[in-house]
C-alpha positions in Angstrom: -4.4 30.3 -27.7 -1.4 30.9 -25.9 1.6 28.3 -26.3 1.2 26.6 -22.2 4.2 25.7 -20.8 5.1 21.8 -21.6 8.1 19.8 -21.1 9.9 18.8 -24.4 10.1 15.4 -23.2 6.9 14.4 -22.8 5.8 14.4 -26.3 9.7 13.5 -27.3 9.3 10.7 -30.3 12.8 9.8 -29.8 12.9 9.2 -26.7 9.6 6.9 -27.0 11.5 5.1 -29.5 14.9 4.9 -27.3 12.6 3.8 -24.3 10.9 1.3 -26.4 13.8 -0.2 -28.2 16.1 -1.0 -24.5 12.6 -2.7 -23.1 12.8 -4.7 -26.6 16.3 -5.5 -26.1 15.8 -6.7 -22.8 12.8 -9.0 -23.9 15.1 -10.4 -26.4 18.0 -11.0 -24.4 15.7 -12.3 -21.4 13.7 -14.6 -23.7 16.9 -16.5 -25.4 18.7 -16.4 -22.1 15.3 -18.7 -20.5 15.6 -20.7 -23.6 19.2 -21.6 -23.5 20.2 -24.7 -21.4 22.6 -23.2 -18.1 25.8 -25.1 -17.8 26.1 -27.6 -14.8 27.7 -25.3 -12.0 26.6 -22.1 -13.2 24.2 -19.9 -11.2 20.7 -19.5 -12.9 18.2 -16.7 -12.7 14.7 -17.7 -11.6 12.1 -15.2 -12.2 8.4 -15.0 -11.7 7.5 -16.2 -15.5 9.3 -19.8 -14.2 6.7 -19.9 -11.5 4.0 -19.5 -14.4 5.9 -21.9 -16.8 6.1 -24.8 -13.5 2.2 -24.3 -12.6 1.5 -24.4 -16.6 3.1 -27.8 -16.4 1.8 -29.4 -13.4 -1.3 -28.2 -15.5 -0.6 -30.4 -18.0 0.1 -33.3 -16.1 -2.8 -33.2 -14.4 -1.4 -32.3 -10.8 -2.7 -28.2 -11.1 -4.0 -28.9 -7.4 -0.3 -29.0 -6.8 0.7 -25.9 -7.8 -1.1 -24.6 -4.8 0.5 -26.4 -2.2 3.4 -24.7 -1.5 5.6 -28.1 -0.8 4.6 -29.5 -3.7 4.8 -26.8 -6.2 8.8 -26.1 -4.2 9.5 -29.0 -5.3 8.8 -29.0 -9.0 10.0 -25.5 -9.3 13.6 -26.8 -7.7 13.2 -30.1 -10.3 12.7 -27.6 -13.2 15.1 -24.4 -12.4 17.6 -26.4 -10.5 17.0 -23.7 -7.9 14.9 -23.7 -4.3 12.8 -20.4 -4.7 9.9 -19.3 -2.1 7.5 -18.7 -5.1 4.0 -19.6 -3.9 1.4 -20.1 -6.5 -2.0 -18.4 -5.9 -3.7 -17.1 -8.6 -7.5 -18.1 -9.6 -7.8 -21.5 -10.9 -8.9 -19.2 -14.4 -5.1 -18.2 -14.7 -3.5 -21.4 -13.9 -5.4 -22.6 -17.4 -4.1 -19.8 -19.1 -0.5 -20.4 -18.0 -1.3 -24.2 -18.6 -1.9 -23.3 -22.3 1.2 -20.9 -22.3 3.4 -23.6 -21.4 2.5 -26.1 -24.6 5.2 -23.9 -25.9 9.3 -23.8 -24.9 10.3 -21.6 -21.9 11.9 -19.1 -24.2 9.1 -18.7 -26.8 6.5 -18.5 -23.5 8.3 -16.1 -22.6 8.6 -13.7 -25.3 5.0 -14.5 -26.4 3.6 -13.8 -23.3 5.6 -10.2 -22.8 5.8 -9.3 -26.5 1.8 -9.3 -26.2 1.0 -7.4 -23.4 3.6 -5.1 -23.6 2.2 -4.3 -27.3 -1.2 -4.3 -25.6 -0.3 -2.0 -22.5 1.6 0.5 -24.9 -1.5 1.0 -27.1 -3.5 1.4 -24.5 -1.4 4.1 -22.9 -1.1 5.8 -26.1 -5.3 6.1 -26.8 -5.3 7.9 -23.3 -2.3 10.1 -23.5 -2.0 10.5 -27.2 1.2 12.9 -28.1 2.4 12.7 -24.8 2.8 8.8 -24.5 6.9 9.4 -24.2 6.4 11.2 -20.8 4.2 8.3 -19.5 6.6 6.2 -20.6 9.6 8.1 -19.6 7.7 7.9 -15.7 7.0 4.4 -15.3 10.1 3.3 -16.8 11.4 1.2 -13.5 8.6 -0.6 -13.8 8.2 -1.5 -17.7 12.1 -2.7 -17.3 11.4 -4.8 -13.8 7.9 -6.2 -15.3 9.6 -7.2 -19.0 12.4 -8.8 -16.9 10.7 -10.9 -14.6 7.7 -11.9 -17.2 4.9 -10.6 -14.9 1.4 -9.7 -15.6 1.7 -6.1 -14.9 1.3 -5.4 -18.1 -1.4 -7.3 -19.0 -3.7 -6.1 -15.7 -2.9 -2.1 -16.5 -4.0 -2.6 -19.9 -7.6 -4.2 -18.7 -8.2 -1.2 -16.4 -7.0 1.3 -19.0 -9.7 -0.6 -21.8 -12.1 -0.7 -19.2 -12.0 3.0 -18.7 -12.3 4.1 -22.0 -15.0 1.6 -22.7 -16.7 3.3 -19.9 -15.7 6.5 -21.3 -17.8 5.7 -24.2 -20.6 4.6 -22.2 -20.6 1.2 -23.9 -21.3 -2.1 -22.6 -17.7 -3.5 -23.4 -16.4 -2.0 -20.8 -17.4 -5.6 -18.9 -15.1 -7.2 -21.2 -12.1 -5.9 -19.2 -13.7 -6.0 -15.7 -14.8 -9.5 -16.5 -11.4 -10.6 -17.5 -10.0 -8.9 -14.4 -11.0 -12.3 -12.5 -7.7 -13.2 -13.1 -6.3 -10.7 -9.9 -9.7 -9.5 -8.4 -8.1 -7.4 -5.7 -7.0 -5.2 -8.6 -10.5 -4.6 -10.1 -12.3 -3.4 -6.5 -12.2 0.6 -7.7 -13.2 0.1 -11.1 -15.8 -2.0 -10.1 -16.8 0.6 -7.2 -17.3 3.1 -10.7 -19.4 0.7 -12.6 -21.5 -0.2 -9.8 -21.9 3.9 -8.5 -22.5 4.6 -12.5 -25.1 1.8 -12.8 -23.6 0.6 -15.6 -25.5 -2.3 -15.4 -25.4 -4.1 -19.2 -21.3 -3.9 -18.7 -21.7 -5.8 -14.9 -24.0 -8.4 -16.5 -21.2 -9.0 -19.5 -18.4 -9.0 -16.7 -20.4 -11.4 -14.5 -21.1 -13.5 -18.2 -17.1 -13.6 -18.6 -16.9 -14.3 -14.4 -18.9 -17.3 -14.8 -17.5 -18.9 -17.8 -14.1 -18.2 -16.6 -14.7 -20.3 -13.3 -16.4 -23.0 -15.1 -13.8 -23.9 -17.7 -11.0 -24.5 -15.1 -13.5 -26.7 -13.1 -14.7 -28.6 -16.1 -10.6 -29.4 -17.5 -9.1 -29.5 -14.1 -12.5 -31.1 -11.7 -13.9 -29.1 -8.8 -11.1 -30.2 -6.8 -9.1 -27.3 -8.0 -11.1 -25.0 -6.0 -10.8 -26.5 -2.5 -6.9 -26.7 -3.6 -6.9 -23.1 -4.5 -8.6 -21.9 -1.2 -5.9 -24.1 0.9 -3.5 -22.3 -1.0 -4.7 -18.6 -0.3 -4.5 -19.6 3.1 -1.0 -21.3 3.1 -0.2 -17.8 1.1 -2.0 -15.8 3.8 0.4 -17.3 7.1 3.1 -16.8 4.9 2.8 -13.0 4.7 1.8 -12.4 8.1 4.8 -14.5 9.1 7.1 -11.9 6.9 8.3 -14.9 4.2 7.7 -12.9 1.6 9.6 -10.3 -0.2 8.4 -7.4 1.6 10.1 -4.5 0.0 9.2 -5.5 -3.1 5.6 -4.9 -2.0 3.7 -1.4 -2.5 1.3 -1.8 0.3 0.5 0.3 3.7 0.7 -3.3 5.1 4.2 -4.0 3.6 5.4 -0.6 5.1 4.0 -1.3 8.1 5.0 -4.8 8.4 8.4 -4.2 7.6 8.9 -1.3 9.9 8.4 -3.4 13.3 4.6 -3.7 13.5 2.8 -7.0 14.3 0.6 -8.0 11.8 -2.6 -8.4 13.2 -1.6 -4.5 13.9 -0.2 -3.9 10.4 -3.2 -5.4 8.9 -5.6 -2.9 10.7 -3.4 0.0 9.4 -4.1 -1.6 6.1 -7.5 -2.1 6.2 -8.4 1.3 7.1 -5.9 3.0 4.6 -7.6 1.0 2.1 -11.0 2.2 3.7 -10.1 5.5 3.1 -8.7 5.3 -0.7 -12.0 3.1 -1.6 -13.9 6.3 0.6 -12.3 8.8 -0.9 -12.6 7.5 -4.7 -16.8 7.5 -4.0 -16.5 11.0 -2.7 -14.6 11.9 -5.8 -17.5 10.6 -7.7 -20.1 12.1 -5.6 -18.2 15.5 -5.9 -18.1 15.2 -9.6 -14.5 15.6 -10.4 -13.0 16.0 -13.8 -13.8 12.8 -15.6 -9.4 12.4 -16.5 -9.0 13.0 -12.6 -11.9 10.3 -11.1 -10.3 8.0 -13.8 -6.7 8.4 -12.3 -8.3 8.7 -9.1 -9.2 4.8 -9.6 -6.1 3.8 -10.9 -4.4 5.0 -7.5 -7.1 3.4 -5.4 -6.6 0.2 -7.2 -3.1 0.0 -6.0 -3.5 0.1 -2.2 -6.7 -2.0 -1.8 -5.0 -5.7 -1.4 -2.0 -6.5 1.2 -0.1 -8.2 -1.3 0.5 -5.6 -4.1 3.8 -5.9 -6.1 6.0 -3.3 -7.5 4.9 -4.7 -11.1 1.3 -4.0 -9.9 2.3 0.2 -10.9 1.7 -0.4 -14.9 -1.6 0.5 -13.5 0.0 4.0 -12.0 0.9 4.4 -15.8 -2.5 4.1 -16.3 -3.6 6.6 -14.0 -0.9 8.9 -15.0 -1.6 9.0 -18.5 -5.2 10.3 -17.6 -3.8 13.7 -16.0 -0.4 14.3 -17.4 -1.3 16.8 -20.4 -3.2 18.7 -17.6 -0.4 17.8 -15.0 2.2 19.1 -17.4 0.0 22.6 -18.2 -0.2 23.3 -14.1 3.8 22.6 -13.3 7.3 24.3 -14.2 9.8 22.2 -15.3 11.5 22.2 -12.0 8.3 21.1 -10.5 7.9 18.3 -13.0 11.4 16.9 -13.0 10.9 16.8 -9.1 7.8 14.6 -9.4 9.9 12.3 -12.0 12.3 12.0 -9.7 9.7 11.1 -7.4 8.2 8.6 -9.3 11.5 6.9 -10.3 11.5 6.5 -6.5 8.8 5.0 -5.9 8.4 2.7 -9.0 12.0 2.0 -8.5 13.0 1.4 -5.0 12.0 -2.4 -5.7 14.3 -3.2 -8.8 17.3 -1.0 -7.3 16.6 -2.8 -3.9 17.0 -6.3 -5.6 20.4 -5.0 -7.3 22.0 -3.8 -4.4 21.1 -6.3 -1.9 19.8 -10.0 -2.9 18.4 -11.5 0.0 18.9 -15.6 0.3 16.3 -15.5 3.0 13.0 -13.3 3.1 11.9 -12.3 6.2 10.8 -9.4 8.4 13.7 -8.3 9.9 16.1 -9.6 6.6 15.3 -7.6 4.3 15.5 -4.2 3.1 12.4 -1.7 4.2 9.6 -1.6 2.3 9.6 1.7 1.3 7.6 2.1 -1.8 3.9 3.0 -0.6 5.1 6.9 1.2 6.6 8.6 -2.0 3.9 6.7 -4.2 1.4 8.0 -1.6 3.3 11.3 -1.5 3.6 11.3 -5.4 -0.3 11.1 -5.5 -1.2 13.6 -3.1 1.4 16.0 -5.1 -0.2 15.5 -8.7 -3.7 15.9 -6.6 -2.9 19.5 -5.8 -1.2 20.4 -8.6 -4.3 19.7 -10.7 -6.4 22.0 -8.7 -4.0 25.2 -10.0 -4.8 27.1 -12.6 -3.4 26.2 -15.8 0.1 28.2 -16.8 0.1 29.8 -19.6 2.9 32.4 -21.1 1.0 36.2 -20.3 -1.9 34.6 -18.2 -3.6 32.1 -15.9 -6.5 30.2 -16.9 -8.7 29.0 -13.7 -8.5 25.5 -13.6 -12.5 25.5 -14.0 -12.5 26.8 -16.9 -9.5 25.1 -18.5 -11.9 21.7 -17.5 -14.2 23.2 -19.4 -12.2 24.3 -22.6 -10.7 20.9 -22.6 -13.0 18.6 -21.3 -14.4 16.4 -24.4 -17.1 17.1 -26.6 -18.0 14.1 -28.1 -19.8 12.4 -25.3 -23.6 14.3 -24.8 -23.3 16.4 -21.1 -25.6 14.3 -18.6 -29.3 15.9 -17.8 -30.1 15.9 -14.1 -32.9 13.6 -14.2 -30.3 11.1 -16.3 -27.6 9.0 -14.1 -24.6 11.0 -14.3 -22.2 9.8 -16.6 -17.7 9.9 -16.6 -16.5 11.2 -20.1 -13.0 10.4 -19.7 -10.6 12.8 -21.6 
């Protein structure tokens, strides 16, 4: 077959390595840094991971209601950093026993534990999608690999459960409500993949998730009392007022709302633009299905769905884009030039970025509608989405020739997985 036009880059070892070894580094640096004592009168950096590290230890002294009251948990964050942050606590009473665990162990070693992990476990699942041309998926989402090893978010961790859910499901095989199942810990993130199990009656899988569900819910109860939950739903609301009333960090955040918000709008207003838009992607992702598209292209069709679903999506939230993008980007990469694909690098650096270069350039003391910068990160990831979309309907380029973009599905679409008879529910065999 004829050589088709690829970018040296994306299958560039070196630069995986290079790429790698700075996020390494940074880990490193980060982890000793949070481990080493900060002399009295010197100005300390507080990131998310001390919000997880203060709700691990009100864990551990029995006060884990605490952590959800926004007073309270103010309070022992400013006790432990020596700081007054505006980090509310609201994840599932499920994750506050997991960070309760975490925090048996110093700050430092938490840290690096914590990171080290899911890093390892995001990059190996990136690399059973993409193969060869992990570099170029790394190379993309590299704003956000940096911004999620330095502020010790989950990011990681979540993109790796949707990218082992899909190739579970790719396999038709029950495990894939392993991953769903463990999503409990940010639910709002799981809605499209759980819209493709459900539409694929992949019903052995939903009964393992709802298994993992249940037994997720009932451990916190049992070590923490059923208090928790009454604590953790005054908490959701507490976090609710706070983002209509603009406290938090909105340009940070990858939402319509966010954009919306931040751009004048009330927020009973911005919320209806939301809830629509997210209408629409959840729409659009069953239409996909019902249309039959390319198995690699519903897959990364979830993946962007997943991210504009919930109001309060963070910028660390993309690892799942890397998801997504490592589903298309050998076919993205046969259907471009290399103008065309440095432009939609660009692009993405934009909007994976605009967060982290935001935060450099202007640190806010006070969050607020009206304070901070714009929140522009939802139009050039919506923009980079609808690009990639049309790009993958070209024909593939090849030096001498065009191949129809039907039949390069075809040619490339996997043969391992039996084709689905009509009387037989149809099945996705992810490539």
């Amino acid at each position: 077959m004829t050589q088709a036009y690829l970018h040296p880059i994306a299958t560039s070892r070196l630069l995986l390595k290079a790429a790698l070894t700075v996020a390494a580094m940074l880990l490193t640096f980060a982890a000793i840094s949070y481990q080493t004592p900060v002399p009295p009168g010197s100005d300390k950096t507080v990131v998310d991971f001390h919000a997880f590290y203060v709700a691990g230890k009100l864990g551990q002294e029995g006060r884990a209601n605490d952590s959800y009251n926004m007073a309270k948990m103010e309070v022992a964050q400013k006790d432990f950093t020596g700081v007054k942050v505006f980090m509310p606590w609201t994840y599932p009473p499920p994750f506050t026993l997991f960070v309760t665990a975490l925090a048996a162990l110093p700050l430092g070693w938490a840290y690096g534990l914590f990171v080290g992990l899911t890093l390892a476990f995001y990059v190996t699942v990136l690399r059973r999608i993409a193969g060869d041309h992990l570099p170029g998926v790394i190379v993309a989402i590299l704003p956000v690999i940096l911004l999620t090893v330095m502020t010790g978010q989950n990011g990681f961790l979540t993109g790796a459960l949707i990218g082992t859910f899909l190739l579970a499901l790719q396999q038709r095989s029950s495990r894939a409500g392993i991953p769903l199942g463990l999503m409990v810990i940010k639910p709002h993130l799981a809605a499209a993949i759980s819209l493709l199990a459900l539409v694929e009656r992949r019903w052995q899988a939903m009964f393992i998730a709802a298994g993992i569900v249940i037994a997720a819910l009932a451990l916190p109860t049992f070590v923490f009392g059923l208090s928790i939950w009454p604590a953790f739903l005054d908490g959701v609301r507490e976090s609710s007022a706070y983002l209509a009333q603009g406290k938090y960090p909105l340009f940070r955040m990858t939402s319509i709302y966010a954009t919306a918000r931040s751009a004048g709008l009330p927020s009973d207003m911005a919320f209806a633009v939301h809830g629509a838009s997210a209408a629409g992607v959840i729409a659009l992702l069953f239409y996909g299905w019902w249309r039959k598209l390319p198995p690699q292209l519903l897959a990364a069709s979830a993946c962007a769905a997943s991210l504009f679903v919930s109001p309060y999506n963070y910028d660390y939230d993309l690892c799942i884009l890397g998801v997504g993008l490592a589903f298309v980007l050998p076919g993205l990469l046969e259907r471009t030039r290399p103008i065309e694909q440095f432009a939609l690098l660009a692009l993405c650096w934009v909007g994976t970025g605009y967060g982290l270069f935001t935060a450099f350039a202007q640190e806010p003391e006070i969050a607020g509608v009206g304070r901070d910068p714009l929140s522009l990160m939802a139009p050039p990831l919506l923009l980079l989405i609808a690009l990639v979309a049309l790009a993958m309907r070209r024909a593939v380029r090849v030096r001498g020739s065009d191949i129809p973009a039907t039949m390069a599905t075809e040619s490339t679409a996997p043969t391992t997985a039996p084709r689905a008879q009509a009387s037989e529910p149809r099945q996705i065999e992810l490539a």
